[in-house]
NUGUVEX-158420 format. One line per field, with one value per residue (C-alpha): residue number from 1; x, z, y; residue in one letter. Coordinates in nm, 2 decimals. Each point is the difference from the previous one (the first is absolute). Example, Ala and Ser with C-alpha at 12.3 -4.5 7.8 and 13.67 -1.06 7.14 Angstrom:
BEGIN
k = [1;2] .
x = [1.23;0.14] .
z = [0.78;-0.07] .
y = [-0.45;0.34] .
r = [A;S] .
***
This chain:
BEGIN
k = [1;2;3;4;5;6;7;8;9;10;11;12;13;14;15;16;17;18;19;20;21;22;23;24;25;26;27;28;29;30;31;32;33;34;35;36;37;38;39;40;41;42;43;44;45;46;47;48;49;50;51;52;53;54;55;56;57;58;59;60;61;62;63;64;65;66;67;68;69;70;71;72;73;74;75;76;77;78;79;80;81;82;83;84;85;86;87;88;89;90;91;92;93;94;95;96;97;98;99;100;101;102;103;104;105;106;107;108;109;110;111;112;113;114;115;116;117;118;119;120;121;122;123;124;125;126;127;128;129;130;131;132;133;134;135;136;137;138;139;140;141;142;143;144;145;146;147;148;149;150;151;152;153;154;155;156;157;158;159;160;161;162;163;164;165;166;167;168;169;170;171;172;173;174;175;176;177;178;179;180;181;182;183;184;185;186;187;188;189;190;191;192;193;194;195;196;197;198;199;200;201;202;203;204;205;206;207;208;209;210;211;212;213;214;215;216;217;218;219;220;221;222;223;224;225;226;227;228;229;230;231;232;233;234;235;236;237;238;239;240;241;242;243;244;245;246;247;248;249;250;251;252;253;254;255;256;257;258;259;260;261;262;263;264;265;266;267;268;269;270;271;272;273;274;275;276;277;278;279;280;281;282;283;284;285;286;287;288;289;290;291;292;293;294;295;296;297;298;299;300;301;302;303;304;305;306;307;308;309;310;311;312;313;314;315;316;317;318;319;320;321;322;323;324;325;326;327;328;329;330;331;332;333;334;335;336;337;338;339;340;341;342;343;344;345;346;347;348;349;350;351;352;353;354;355;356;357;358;359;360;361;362;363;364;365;366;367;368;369;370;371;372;373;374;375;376;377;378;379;380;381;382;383;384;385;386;387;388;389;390;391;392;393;394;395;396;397;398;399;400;401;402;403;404;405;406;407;408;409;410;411;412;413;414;415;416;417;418;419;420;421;422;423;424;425;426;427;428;429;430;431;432;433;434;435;436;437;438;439;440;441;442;443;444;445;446;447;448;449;450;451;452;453;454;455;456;457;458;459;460;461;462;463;464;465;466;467;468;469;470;471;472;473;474;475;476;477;478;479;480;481;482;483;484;485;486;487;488;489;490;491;492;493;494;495;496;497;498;499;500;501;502;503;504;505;506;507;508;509;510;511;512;513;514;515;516;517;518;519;520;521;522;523;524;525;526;527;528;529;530;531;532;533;534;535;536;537;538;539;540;541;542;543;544;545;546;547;548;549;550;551;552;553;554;555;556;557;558;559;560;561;562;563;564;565;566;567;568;569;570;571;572;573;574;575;576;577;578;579;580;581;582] .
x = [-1.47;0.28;0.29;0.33;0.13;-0.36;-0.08;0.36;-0.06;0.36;0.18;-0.25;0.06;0.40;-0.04;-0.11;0.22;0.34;0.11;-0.10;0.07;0.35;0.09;-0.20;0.23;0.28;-0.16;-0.15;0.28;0.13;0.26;0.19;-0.19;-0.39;-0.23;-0.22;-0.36;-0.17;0.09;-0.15;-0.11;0.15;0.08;-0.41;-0.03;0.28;-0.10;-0.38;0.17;0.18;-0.35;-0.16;0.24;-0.03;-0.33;0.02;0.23;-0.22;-0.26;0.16;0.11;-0.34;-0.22;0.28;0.35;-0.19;-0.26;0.23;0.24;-0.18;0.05;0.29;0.18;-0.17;0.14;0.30;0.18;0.13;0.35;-0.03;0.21;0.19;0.14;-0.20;-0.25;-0.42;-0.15;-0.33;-0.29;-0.10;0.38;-0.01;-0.36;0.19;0.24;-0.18;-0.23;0.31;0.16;-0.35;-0.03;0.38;0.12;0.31;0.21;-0.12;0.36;0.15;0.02;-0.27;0.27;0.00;-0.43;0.02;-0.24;0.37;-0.24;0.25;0.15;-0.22;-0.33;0.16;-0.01;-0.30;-0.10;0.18;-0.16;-0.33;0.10;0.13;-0.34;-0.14;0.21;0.36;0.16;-0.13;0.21;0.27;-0.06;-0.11;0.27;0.30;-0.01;0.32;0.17;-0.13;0.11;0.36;-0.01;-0.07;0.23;0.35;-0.05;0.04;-0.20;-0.05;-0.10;-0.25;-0.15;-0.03;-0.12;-0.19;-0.28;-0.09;0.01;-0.23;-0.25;-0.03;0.18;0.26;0.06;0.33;0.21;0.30;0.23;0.23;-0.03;0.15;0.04;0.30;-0.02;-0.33;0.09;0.37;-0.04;0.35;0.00;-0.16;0.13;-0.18;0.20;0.03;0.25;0.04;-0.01;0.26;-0.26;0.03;-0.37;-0.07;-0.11;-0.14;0.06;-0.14;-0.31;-0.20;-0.21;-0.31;-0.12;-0.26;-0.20;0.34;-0.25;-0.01;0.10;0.25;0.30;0.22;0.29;0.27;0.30;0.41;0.14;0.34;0.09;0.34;-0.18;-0.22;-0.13;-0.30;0.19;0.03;-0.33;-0.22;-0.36;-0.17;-0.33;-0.11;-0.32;-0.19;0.08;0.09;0.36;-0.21;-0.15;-0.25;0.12;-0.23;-0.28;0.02;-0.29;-0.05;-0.19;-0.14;-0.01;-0.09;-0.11;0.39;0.18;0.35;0.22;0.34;0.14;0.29;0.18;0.16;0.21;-0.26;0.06;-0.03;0.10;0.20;-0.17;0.19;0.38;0.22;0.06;-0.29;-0.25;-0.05;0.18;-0.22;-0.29;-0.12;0.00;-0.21;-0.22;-0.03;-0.09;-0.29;-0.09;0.01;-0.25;-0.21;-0.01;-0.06;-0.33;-0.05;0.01;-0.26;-0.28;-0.04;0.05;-0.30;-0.20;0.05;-0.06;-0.35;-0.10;0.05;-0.18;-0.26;-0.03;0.02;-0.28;-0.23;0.06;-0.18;0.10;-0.19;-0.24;0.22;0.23;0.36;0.17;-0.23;0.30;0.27;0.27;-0.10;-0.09;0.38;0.13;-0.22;0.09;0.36;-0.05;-0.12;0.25;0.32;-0.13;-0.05;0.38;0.11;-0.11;0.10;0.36;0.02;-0.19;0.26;0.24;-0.14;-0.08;0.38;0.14;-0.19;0.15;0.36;-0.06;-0.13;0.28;0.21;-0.18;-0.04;0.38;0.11;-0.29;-0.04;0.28;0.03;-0.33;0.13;0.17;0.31;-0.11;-0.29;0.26;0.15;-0.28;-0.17;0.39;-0.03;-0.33;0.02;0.32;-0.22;-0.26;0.15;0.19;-0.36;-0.16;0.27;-0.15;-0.44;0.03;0.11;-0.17;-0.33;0.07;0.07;-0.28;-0.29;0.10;0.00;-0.33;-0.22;0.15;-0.15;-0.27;-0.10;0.04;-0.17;-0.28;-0.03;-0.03;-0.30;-0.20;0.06;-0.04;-0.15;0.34;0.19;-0.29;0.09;-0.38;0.15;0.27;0.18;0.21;0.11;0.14;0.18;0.16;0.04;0.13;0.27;0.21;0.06;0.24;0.21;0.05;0.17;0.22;-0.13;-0.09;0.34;0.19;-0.23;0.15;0.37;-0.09;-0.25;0.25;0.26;-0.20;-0.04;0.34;0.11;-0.20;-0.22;-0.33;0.14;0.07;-0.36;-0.22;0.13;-0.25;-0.29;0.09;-0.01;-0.31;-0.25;-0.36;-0.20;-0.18;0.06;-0.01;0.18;0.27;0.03;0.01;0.33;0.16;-0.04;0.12;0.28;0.09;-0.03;0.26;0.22;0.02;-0.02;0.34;0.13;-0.05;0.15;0.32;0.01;-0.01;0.26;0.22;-0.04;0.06;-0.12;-0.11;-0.22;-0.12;-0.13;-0.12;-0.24;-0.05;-0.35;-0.14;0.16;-0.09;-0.36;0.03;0.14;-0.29;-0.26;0.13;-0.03;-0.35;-0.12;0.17;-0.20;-0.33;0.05;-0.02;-0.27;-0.17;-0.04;-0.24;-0.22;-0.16;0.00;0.38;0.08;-0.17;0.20;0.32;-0.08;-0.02;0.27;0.24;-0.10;0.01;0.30;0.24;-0.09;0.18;0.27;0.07;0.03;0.20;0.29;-0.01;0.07;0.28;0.14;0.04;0.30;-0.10;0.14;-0.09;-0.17;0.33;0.21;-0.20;-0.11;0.05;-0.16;-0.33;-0.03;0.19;0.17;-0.08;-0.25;0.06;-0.28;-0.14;0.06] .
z = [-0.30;0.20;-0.03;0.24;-0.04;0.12;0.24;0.18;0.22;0.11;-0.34;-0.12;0.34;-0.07;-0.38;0.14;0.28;-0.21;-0.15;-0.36;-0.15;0.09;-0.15;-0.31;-0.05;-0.03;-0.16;-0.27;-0.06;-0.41;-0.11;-0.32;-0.25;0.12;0.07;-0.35;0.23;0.24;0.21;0.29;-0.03;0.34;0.36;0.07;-0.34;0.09;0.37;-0.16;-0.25;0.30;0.15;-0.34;-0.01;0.30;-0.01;-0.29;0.14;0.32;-0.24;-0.18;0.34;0.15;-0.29;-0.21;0.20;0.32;-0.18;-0.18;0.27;0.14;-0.34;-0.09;0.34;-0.05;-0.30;-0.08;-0.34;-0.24;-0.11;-0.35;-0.18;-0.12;0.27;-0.02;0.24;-0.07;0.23;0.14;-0.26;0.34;0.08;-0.36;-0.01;0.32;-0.23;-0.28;0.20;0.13;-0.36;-0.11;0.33;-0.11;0.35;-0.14;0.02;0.31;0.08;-0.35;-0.22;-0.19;-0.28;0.00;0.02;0.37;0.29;0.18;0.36;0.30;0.19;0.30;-0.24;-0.14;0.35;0.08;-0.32;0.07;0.32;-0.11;-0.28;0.26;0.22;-0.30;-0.08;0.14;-0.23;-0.30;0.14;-0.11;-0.31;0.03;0.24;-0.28;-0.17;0.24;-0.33;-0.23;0.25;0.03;-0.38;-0.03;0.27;-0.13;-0.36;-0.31;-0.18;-0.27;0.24;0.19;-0.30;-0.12;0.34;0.15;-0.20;0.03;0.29;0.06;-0.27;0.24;-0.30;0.20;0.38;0.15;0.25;0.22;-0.05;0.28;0.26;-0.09;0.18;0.18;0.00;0.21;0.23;-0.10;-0.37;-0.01;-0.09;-0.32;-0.19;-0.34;-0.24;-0.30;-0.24;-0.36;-0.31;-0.26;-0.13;0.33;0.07;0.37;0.01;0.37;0.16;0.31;0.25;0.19;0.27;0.18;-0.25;-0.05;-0.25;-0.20;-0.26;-0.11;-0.31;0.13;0.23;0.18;0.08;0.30;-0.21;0.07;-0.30;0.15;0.07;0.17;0.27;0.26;0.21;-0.09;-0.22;-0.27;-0.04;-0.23;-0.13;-0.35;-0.13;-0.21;-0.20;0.09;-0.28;-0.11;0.17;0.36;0.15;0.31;0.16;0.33;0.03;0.43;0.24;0.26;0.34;-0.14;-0.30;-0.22;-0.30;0.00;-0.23;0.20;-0.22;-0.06;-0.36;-0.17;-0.24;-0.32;-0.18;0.04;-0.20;0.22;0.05;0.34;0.13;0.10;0.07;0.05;0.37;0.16;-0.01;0.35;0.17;-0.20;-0.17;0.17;0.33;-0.13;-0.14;0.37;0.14;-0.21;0.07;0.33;0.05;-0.25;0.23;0.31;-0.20;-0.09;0.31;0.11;-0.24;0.11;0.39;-0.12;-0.14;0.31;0.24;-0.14;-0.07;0.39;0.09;-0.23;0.16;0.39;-0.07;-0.16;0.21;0.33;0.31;0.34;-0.16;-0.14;-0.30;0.12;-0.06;0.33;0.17;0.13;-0.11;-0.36;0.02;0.07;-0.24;-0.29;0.08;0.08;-0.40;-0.14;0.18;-0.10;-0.36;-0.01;0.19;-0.30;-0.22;0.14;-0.02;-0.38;-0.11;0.17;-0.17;-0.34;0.04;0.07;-0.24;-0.24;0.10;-0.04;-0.34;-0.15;0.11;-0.15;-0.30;-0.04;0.05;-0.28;-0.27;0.08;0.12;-0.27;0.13;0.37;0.14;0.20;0.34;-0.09;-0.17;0.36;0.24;-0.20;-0.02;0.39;0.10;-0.27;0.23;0.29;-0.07;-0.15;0.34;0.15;-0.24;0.05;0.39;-0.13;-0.29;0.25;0.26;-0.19;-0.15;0.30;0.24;-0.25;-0.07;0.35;0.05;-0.30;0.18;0.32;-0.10;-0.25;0.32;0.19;-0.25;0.02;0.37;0.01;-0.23;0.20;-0.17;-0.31;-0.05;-0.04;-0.26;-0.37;-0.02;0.10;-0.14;0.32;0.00;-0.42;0.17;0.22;-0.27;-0.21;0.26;0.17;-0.33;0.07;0.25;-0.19;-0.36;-0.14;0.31;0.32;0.32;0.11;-0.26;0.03;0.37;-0.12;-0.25;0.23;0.32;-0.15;-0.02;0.35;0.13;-0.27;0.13;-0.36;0.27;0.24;-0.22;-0.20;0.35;0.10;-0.27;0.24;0.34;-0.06;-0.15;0.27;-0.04;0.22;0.10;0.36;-0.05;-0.37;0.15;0.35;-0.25;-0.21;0.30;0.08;-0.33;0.06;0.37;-0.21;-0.30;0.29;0.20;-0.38;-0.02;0.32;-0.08;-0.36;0.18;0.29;-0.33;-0.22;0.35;0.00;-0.38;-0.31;0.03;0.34;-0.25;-0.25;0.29;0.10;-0.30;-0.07;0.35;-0.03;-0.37;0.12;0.25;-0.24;-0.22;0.24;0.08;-0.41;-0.04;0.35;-0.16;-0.31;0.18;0.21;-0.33;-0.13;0.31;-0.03;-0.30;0.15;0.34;-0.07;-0.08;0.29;0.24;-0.27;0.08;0.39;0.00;-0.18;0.13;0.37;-0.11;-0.15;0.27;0.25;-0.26;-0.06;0.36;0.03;-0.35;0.16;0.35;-0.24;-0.19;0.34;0.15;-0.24;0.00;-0.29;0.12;-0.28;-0.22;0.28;0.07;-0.32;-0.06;0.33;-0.08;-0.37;0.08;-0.27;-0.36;-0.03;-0.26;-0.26;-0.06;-0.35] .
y = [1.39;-0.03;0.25;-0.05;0.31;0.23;-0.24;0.09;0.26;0.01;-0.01;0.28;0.19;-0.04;0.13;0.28;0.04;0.04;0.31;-0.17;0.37;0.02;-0.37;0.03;0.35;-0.22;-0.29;0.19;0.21;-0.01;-0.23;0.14;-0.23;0.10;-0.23;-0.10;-0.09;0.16;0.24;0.17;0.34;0.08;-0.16;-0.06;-0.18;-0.20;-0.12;-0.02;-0.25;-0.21;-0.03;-0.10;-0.30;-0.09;-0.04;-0.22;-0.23;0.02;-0.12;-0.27;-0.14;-0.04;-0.12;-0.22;-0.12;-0.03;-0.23;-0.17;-0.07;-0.32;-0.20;0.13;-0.11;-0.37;-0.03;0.18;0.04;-0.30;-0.16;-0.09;-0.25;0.23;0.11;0.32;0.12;0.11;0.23;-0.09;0.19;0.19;0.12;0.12;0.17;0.20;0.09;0.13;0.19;0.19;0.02;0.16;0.27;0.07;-0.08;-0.20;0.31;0.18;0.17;0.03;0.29;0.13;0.01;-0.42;-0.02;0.01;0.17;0.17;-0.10;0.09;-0.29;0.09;-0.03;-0.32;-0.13;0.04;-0.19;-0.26;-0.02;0.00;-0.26;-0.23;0.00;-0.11;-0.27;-0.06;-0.21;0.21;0.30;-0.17;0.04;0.39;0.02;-0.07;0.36;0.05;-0.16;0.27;0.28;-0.19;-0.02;0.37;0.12;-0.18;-0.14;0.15;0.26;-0.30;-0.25;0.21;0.11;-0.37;-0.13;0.24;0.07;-0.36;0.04;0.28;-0.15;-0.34;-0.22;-0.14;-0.11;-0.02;-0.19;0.06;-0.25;0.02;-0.35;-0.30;-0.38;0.14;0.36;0.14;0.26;-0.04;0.17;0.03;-0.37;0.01;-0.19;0.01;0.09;0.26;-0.03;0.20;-0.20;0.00;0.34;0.14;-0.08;-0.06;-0.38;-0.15;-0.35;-0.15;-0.04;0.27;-0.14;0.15;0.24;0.19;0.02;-0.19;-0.05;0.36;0.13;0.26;-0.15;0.24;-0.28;0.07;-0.21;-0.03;0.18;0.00;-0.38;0.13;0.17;-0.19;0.23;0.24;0.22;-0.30;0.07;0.20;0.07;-0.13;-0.03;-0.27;-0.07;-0.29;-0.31;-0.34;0.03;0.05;-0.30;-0.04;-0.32;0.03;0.17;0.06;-0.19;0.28;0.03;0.33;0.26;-0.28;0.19;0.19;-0.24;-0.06;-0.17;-0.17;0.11;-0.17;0.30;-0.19;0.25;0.25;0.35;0.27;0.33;0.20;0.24;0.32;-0.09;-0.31;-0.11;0.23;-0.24;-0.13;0.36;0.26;-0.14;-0.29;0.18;0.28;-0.28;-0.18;0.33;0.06;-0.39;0.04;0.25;-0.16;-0.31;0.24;0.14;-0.37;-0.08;0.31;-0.16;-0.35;0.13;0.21;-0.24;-0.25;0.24;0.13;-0.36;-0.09;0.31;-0.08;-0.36;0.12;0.24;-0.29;-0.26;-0.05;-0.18;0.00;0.22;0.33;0.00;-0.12;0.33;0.12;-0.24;0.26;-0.30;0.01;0.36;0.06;-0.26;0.14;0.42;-0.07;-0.16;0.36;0.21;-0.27;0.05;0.40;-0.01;-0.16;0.17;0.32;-0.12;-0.10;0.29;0.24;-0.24;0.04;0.36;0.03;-0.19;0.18;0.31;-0.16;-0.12;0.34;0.19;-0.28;-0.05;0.37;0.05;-0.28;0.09;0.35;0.13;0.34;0.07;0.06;0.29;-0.05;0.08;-0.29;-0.26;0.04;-0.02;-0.31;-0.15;0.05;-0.11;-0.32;-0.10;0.01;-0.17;-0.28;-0.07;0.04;-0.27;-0.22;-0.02;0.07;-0.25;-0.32;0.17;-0.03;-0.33;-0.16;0.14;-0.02;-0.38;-0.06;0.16;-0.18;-0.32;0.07;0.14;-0.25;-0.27;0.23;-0.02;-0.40;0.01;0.28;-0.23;-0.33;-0.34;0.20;0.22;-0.36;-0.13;0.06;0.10;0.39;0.19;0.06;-0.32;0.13;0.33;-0.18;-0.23;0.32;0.22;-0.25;0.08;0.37;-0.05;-0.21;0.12;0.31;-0.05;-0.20;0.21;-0.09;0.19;0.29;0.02;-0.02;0.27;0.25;-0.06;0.23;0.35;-0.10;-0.03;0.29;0.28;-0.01;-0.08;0.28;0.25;-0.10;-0.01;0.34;0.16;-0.19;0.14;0.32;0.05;0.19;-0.15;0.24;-0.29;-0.14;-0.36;0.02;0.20;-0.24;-0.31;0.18;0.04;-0.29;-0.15;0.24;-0.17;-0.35;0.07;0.15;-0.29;-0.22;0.23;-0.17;-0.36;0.05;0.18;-0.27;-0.27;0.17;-0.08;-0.37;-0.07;-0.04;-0.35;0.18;0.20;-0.20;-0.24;0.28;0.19;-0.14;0.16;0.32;0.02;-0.03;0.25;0.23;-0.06;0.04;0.31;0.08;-0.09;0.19;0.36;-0.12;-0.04;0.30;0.16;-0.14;0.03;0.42;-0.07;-0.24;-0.04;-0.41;0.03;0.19;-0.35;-0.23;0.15;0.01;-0.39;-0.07;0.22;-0.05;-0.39;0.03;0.22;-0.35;-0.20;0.23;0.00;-0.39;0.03;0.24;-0.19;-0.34;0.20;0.13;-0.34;-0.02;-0.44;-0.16;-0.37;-0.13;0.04;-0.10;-0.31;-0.05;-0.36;-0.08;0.21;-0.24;-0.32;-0.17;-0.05;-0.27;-0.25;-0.03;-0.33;-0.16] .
r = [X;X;X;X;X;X;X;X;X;X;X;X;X;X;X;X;X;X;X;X;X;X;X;X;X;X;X;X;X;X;X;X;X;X;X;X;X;X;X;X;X;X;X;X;X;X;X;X;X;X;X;X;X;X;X;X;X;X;X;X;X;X;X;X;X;X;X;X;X;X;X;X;X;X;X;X;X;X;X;X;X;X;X;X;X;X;X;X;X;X;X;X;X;X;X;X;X;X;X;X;X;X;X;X;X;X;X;X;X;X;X;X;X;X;X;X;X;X;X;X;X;X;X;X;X;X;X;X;X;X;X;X;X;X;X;X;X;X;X;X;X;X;X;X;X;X;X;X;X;X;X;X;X;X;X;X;X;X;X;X;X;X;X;X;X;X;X;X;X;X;X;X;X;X;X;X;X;X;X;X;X;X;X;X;X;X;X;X;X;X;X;X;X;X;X;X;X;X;X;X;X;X;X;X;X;X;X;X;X;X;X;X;X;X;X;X;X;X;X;X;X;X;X;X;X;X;X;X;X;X;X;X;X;X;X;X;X;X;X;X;X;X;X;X;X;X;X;X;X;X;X;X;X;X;X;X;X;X;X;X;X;X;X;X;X;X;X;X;X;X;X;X;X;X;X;X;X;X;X;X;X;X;X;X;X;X;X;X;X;X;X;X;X;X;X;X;X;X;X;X;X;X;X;X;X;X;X;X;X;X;X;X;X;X;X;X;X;X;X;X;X;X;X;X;X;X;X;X;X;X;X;X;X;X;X;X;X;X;X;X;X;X;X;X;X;X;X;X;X;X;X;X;X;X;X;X;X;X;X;X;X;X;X;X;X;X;X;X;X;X;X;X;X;X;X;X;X;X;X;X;X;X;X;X;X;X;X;X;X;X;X;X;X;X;X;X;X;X;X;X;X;X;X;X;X;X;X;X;X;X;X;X;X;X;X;X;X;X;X;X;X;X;X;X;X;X;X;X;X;X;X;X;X;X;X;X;X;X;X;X;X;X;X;X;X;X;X;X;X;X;X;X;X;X;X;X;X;X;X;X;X;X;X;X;X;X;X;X;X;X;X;X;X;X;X;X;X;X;X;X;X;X;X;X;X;X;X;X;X;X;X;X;X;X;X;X;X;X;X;X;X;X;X;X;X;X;X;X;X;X;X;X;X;X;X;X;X;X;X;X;X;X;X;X;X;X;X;X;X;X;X;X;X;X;X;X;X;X;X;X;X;X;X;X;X;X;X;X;X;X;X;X;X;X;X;X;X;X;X;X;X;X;X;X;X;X;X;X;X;X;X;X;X;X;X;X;X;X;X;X;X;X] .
***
């Protein structure tokens, strides 16, 4: 029996490796109304339970979604008609099984029938769920809408919605691309208008969603026709019905059983969430951010599942009379696979772990704020600000690198297996397909740079890394490897000044380079860390790091060079617009 979660000696390692005690404090600490389920007897009961789960969903990956994954990916879900869309029976078996382990509400309230999991465990599910199948995390993936719902709408609509939630009744969507509004949100232009009753009607096509055929639609809609920009624009849920149409079911190179859909809204009721004109500026950001990392934990699972598949393969298969991996070529290619993957993940989970400390203290300050003492209203006021300057940097961050990394890891996969990693007969060319999408959706790599760049050139990543370089080991080759992190991020300091001084369009010209820099030097403070727990850890972070300080010096020496050709000869890099044929 296979089980994805106790077979991963890393994620098990990391569970243990963060101070769960400390977060479940917060996470388990009383809201006003009690909780009406379960509750732990005390801060062991509670990180008992986180294990408990995941070991379930571990479960459910290995012996059902991973099985399944083959077929479903063949042959994908069905337009009816109707314009409405069937599942294939295996994507809803999936479901039900996590309906019936009650993992449909892993981070709500025990209040609404939810399991109130941290973010960081939730990660680490989602992980696991995406090694087992990709495009079925998607689906898991989407109870970002029942946390928006619960942090901004109304007591009446979160008692309505959530529980459904929670009980696996519903699945939701976030309606927020159209045809000409992708990145650009601000160009929605769906509209929502009030009725001669006042009730909130919708108009208009959403493109690329998914999961459009859920039941529950959190819509991004211009309420304000006067105003064009993002603040025109506001938030509304809306029940799947006869007034919402599927016109295309989408024909994808991967994540085939995740229904993307274009849906045509004809006068649809619906309801706004929270207030008028905060849509896009409030709620939908908060939504993102949760997406994001759930596409960086995406991401995660499939690099997983590539990378133990090609190890798999290299260790079988024998040429010139020893198994390929005894090549030092594909031993490199294969290792440098594992250590990219635990890097990864050693960013997102710091993410997670510090988002979740950002939203207790803000959750704890809006629902339980008679509960506080003053001197804890302001410290949680205080370190709430901070940390949500310092997600605004982690969450791209995350995003962006652990895309990147499924990607090449995922290629990487194909080319250890040869001829066979190209042949449908292996699942390595599927996490290819499946993995290509992470760098493009919830925001492409690209836009993760525009948004991670600024902590960078604000002194957020200064002020952050600080915590890193002075920590004392007692080890001599942990402390000689901080210092010489610290040497990197000082010189990293250098390029970003000598940047600043040729311009912003400089800046955004090399942002990608020194964003990657800035990262590396993350994710070696991270592994440092890990590595005073574990021996293995402590060789893991001495590759990557001493790896990683070459590329950051080629990195500052590009940034130095103060070039801007390839803007300034632009047009004679690409040549002129070809005409296409008729």
């Amino acid at each position: 029996m296979a089980n994805f979660f106790t077979d991963n000696q890393d994620v098990q390692f990391l569970l243990d490796y963060y101070d769960l005690k400390e977060l479940a404090a917060l996470q388990e600490r009383e809201t006003p109304n009690g909780d009406a389920n379960y509750v732990p007897r005390d801060l062991d009961d509670a990180i008992d339970n986180y294990r408990k789960v995941l070991n379930i969903v571990g479960d459910i990956a290995g012996n059902v979604l991973a099985k399944n994954a083959e077929t479903v990916d063949a042959e994908g879900n069905t337009l009816n008609e109707d314009q409405t869309v069937t599942l294939h029976p295996l994507v809803q078996k999936n479901l039900d099984l996590m309906s019936q382990a009650d993992l449909q509400g892993f981070t709500l309230p025990r209040k609404y029938g939810g399991i109130n999991c941290p973010t960081l465990v939730y990660t680490m599910a989602t992980e696991i769920v995406s090694r087992g199948d990709c495009s079925f995390m998607n689906m898991f993936g989407l109870q970002g809408i029942a946390e928006t719902i619960y942090a901004f709408a109304s007591d009446e609509l979160k008692d309505e919605y959530l529980p459904k939630f929670a009980r696996g009744e519903v699945t939701g969507a976030m309606v927020l691309t159209e045809p000409d509004a992708g990145s650009d949100l601000q160009s929605v232009r769906v509209r929502a208008y009030q009725d001669e009753n006042g009730e909130w009607k919708l108009n208009g096509v959403k493109r690329f969603i998914t999961n459009g055929c859920g039941e529950v639609l959190l819509v991004l809609a211009r309420s304000e026709a006067q105003i064009s920009d993002g603040r025109g624009l506001s938030l509304f849920v809306a029940d799947r019905g006869p007034t919402v149409k599927v016109r295309n079911l989408e024909h994808k190179l991967g994540i085939n059983g995740s229904p993307t859909c274009e849906i045509v809204f004809n006068d649809t009721p619906c309801r706004l969430i929270g207030e008028r004109q905060r849509g896009l500026i409030t709620y939908v950001m908060s939504l993102m951010n949760g997406a994001r990392l759930g596409i960086a934990a995406q991401s995660l699972g499939v690099a997983e599942a590539a990378q133990r598949l090609a190890r798999n393969y290299v260790n079988s298969r024998e040429q010139f009379g020893a198994p390929i991996e005894q090549l030092p070529a594909v031993a490199e290619m294969v290792a440098d696979m594992r250590v990219r993957v635990e890097a990864g993940r050693a960013l997102a989970y710091e993410t997670a772990r510090v988002c979740d400390y950002e939203n207790n203290y803000n959750r704890l300050l809006e629902r339980n704020a008679d509960a506080l003492s003053d001197e804890e209203k302001k410290s949680f006021r205080q370190k709430a600000r901070n940390l949500k300057k310092l997600n605004a940097m982690l969450t791209p961050m995350s995003k962006y690198f652990c895309s990147e990394m499924s990607i090449s890891v995922a290629t990487d996969a194909i080319q250890a297996m040869g001829g066979s990693g190209y042949m449908k007969e292996y699942a390595a060319e599927r996490y290819y397909r499946d993995a290509r999408i992470t760098s493009i959706y919830e925001g492409t790599s690209q836009l993760q740079v525009v948004a991670a760049i600024r902590g960078l050139t604000s002194g957020v990543f200064q002020n952050y890394v600080v915590q890193f370089e002075t920590k004392e080991f007692g080890d001599e080759l942990l402390d000689s490897l901080k210092e010489k992190l610290t040497t990197a991020r000082a010189r990293l300091d250098d390029a970003i000044a000598f940047a600043r001084t040729k311009g912003v369009a400089y800046v955004e010209l090399r942002a990608r380079k020194l964003l990657d820099a800035g990262i590396a030097i993350l994710i070696g403070h991270y592994l440092l860390g890990q590595a005073t727990k574990s021996d293995r850890k402590k060789k893991v972070a001495e590759y990557y790091i001493t790896k990683e300080l070459a590329n950051i010096v080629g990195i500052v020496a590009l940034v130095e060079n103060g070039s801007s050709q390839i803007l300034d000869d632009y047009l004679e890099f690409v040549g002129p617009v070809q005409e296409e044929d008729a």
